[in-house]
N, C-alpha and C positions, 0 to 999 in steps of 0.2 A: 854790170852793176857793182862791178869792185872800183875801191878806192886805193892809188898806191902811197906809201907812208915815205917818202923819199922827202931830198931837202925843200921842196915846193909841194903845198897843198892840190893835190890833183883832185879832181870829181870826174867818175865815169860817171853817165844817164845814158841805157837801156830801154828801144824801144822796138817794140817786134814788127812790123807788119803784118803779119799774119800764123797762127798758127792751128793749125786745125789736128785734134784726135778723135780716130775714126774707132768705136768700138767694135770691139769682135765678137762678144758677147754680150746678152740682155743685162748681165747685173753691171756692166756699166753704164748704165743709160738712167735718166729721169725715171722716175713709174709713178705712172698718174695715180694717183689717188679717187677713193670712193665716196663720194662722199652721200648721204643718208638725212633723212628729216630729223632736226632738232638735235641727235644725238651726234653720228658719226665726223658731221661738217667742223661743230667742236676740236675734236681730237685731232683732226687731221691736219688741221690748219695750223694748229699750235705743233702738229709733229714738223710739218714744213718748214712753221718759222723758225724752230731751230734746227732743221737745216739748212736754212741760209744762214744764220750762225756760222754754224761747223761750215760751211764751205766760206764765210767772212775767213775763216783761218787760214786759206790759202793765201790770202792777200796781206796777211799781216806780215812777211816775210820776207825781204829783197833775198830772191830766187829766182836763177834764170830756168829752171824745168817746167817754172808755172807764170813767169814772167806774159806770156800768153799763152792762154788755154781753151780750148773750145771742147768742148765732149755732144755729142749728137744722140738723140733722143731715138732709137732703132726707128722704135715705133711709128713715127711721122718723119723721119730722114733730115729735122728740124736740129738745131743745135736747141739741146735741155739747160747747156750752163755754157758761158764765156767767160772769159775774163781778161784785161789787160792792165800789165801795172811800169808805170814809169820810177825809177829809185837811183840811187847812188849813194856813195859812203867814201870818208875818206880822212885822214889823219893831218894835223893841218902841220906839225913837221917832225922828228926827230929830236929836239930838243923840247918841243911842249906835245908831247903827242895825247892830246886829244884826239877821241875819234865820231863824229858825226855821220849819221847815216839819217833820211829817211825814205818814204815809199808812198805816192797815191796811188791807187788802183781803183776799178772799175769792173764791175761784174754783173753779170744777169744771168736769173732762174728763171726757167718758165716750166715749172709743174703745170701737168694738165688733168684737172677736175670730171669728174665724173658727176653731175646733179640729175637727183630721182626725185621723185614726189612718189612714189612709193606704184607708179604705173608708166611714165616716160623718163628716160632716160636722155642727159645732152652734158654733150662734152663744152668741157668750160677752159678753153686757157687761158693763163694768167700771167704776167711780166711781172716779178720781183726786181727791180734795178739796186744795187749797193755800192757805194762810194765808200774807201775808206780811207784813211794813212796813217801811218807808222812812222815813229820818229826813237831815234836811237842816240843815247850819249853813251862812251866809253873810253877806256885807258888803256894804252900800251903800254904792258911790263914786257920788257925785253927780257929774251932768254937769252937767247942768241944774238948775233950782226943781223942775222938775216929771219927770225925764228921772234913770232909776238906772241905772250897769251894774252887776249883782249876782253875783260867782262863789260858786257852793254846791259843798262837799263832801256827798258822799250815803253813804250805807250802809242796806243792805239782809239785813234776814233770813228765811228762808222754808222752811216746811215741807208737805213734797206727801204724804199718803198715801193708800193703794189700801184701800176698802172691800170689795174682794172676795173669797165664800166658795166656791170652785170645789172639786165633788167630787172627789176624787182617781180614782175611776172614770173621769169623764172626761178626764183625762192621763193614764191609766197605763202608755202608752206613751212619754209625753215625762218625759225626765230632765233636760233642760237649767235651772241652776241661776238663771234668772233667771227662771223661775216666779213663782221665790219673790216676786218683788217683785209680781206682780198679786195673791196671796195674802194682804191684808193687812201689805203691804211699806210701808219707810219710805224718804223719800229727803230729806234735810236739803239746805239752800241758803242761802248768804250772798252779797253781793254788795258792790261796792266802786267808787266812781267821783266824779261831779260833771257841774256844771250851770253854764252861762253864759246869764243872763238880762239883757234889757232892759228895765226897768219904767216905762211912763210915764202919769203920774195927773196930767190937766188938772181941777179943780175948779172950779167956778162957784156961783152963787146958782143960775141956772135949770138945770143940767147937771152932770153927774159922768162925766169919760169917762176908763176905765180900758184900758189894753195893756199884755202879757206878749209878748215873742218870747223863747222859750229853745230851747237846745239840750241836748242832755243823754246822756251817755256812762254807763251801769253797766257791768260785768263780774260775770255769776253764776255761782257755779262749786258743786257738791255735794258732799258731805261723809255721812259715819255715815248711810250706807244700810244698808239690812236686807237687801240683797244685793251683794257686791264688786264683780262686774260690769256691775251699772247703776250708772253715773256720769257727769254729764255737764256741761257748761257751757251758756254763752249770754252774748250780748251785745245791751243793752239799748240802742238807738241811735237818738234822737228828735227832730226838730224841732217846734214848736208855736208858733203864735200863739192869743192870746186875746184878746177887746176886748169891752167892755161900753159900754154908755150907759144911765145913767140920768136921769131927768127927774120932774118933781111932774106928776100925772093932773088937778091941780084938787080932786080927793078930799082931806078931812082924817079922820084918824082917832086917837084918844090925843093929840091934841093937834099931830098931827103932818100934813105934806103924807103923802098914800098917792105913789109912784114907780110908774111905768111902766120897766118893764127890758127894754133889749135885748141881745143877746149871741151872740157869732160864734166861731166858734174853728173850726182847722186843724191835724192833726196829720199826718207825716209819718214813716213808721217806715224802721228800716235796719236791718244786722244782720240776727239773727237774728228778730227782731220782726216783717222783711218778707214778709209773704205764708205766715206760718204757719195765718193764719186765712182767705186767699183774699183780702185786701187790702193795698196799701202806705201806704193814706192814708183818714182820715174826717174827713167836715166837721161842725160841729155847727153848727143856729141857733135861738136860743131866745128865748122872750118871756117877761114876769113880772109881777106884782106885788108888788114892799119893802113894809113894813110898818114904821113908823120909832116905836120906843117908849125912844126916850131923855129923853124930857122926866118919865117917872118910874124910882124909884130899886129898879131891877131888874137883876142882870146879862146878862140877856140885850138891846141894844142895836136890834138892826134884825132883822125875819124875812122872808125871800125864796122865793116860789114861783115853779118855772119850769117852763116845757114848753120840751121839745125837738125839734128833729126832726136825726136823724143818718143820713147816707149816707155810703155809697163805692163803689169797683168789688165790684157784687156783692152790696152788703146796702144797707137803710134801715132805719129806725124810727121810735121816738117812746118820748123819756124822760120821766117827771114826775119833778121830785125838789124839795128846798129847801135854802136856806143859812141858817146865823144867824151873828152880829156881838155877842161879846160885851165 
């Protein structure tokens, strides 16, 4: 999901196949919540809505460490939270360097409910679905040939809603109005902020070695719920580095060197972002093979597969996904 600043406007898009994190321990996992007649269902709902918030903030972010994420719930061996986000960015030359970037992403919570009537107890789960995206305008001030600092304005829009069909028999004791919202509730989300990045792309004949460090501040705040009382905020608060190396295998193919691709990335979360999921930081490390088909006259320019392997406190994995350059 990097964009390179050279004489033609490039766009990478980024997309995973699969990436699954297995936790090692309980506090990375969902935990169901309790919920109680009249009083506790309240509290609890509105504590969840704004954690799907705070987890909207992973998605506000072209990141390949969360670009797909899946975390599994110990308790039922079920995935508690996924996500997948398609993005790209990229500077359209050198001479006018504007820099555009944005990101849809896709995610699902499934907190699982605990409902009493104060003598039976039943487990209630529930599918939160979120769609969001993020769009980014900025400018390259050149330091250096090779060396950008880039500030981005961002803005974020995002919608959460609750798939779930709960008998009314089974509440008929609870009257608390924020029901409503795991009943096929809706909870609207915009967000508002910006980005200070570092871009530096050292090029060569035998090598291409690319770094991002950015930092990056959103504010999300909810709006036109399907219930008053659930409403909430979040603040989306990131560091990351990113660095690639590429180089020719000796392979040609289309007329072209085949690349061997490496790639490292760190991210760092704050805010509300820290430890909603049982972590404050993932690493990724990936390897690939480019595919370089510019020598004929197609738009699509370079295709790239990569394996990943991502950890942090608590979880690991393994993503497969691709990029293309058109």
């Amino acid at each position: 999901m990097r964009g390179r600043s050279d004489k033609s406007a490039r766009v990478w898009i980024c997309a995973c196949f699969l990436a699954v994190l297995l936790p090692c321990q309980s506090n990375a996992q969902v935990v169901p919540g309790l919920l109680s007649p009249n009083t506790v269902i309240g509290g609890n709902v509105k504590q969840h809505a704004d954690a799907v918030l705070a987890i909207m903030t992973y998605t506000t972010v072209p990141d390949v460490t969360t670009s797909n994420l899946s975390v599994n719930n110990s308790l039922s061996g079920n995935p508690g939270f996924g996500q997948s986000q398609l993005g790209g960015g990229f500077t359209l030359s050198r001479t006018f360097p504007l820099y555009l970037e944005g990101t849809i992403a896709y995610s699902r919570y499934d907190p699982v409910f605990i409902a009493t009537d104060g003598a039976q107890q039943r487990s209630v789960p529930t599918r939160w679905n979120t769609v969001s995206s993020t769009v980014g305008i900025g400018w390259d001030f050149r330091i250096t040939d090779e060396l950008a600092f880039r500030p981005i304005l961002n803005g974020t829009i995002g919608r959460v809603a609750s798939d779930l069909r709960v008998g009314q028999t089974l509440f008929n004791h609870v009257t608390d109005s924020n029901l409503q919202f795991l009943e096929n509730g809706v909870l609207n989300a915009y967000g508002y902020g910006g980005s200070l990045m570092l871009d530096y792309e050292h090029y060569r004949e035998n090598y291409e070695i690319d770094a991002e460090l950015r930092a990056t501040d959103i504010y999300l705040r909810s709006f036109g719920s399907s219930s008053e009382a659930v409403q909430g905020s979040a603040t989306a608060q990131q560091i990351s580095l990113w660095t690639r190396w590429r180089a020719p295998t000796g392979w040609h193919a289309l007329d072209r060197p085949i690349r061997y691709v490496l790639e490292a990335a760190y991210s760092h979360y704050f805010g509300d972002s820290a430890g909603v999921l049982g972590f404050n930081d993932l690493t990724s490390l990936g390897v690939g093979l480019e595919l370089d088909s510019s020598r004929y006259p197609i738009i699509i320019t370079r295709t790239r597969a990569m394996v990943r392997y991502v950890f942090g406190h608590n979880v690991h994995g393994v993503s497969f996904g691709f990029a293309i350059s058109f």
